[in-house]
N, C-alpha and C positions, 0 to 999 in steps of 0.2 A: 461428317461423321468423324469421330475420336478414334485416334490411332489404338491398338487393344491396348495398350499399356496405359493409357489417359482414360481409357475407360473402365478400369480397373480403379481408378484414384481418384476420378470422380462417382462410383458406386458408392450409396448411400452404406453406412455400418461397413466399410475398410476402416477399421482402426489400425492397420500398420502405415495410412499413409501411401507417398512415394516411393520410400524407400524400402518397404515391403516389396513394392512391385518391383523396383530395379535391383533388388537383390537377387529374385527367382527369376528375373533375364540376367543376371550374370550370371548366376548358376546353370543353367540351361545351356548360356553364352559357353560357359566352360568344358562343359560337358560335349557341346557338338564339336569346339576344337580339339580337346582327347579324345575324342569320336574318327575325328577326320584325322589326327595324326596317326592313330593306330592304324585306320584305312589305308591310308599311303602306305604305310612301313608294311601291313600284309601283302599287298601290291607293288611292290617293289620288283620281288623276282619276277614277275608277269612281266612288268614294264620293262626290264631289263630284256628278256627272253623275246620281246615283239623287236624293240631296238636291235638286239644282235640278227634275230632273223630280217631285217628291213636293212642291215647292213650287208647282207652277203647279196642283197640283191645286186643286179647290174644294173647301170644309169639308164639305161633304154627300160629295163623293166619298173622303176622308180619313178620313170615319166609317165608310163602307161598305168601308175596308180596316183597322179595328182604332184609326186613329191622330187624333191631331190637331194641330194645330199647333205647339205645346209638344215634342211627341215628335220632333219631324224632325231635333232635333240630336244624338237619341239613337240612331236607327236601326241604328247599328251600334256601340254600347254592350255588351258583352256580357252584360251585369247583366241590361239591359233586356230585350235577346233572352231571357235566361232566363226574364227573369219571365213574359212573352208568349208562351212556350211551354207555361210550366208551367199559367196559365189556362186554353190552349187544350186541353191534357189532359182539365184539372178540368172543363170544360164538354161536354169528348168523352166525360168517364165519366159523367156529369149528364144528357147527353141520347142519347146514343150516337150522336151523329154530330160532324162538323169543323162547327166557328165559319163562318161567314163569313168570319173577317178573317186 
């Protein structure tokens, strides 16, 4: 099967071609990046406001959520969210129940 952008180019009567089609995924492309920057920038003060409050925690209560102090600048990392999911699976099919954290 044809990726949808190849199948778009090989549709009979596309008289724009390729470059029809790669114009309306860079436009698109564009559009979800000024999408996704303005997202971040209204989320901002949220993310700030979890960060400060995950910072007045104490180390014994920061344990008892998964995290330590090292990690509070990653919170919303998505690498990191992944990997802290993907443990909390591996330790849900390990023990059959959810982590703590």
């Amino acid at each position: 099967m044809l990726p949808n952008t190849m199948s778009r180019y090989y549709r009979e009567g596309n008289a724009g071609g390729p470059q029809q089609a790669s114009d309306n995924s860079e436009k698109r492309g564009l559009f979800a990046r000024v999408a996704a920057a303005l997202r971040w920038v209204a989320e901002t003060p949220r993310r700030s406001a979890v960060i400060d409050e995950l910072s007045t925690l104490s180390d014994h209560e920061l344990a008892d959520i998964g995290l330590n102090r090292s990690d509070l600048g990653r919170v919303f990392d998505p690498e990191f969210i992944e990997a802290r999911e993907t443990e909390r699976r591996v330790i849900h099919s390990q023990f059959g129940r959810s982590p703590s954290f």
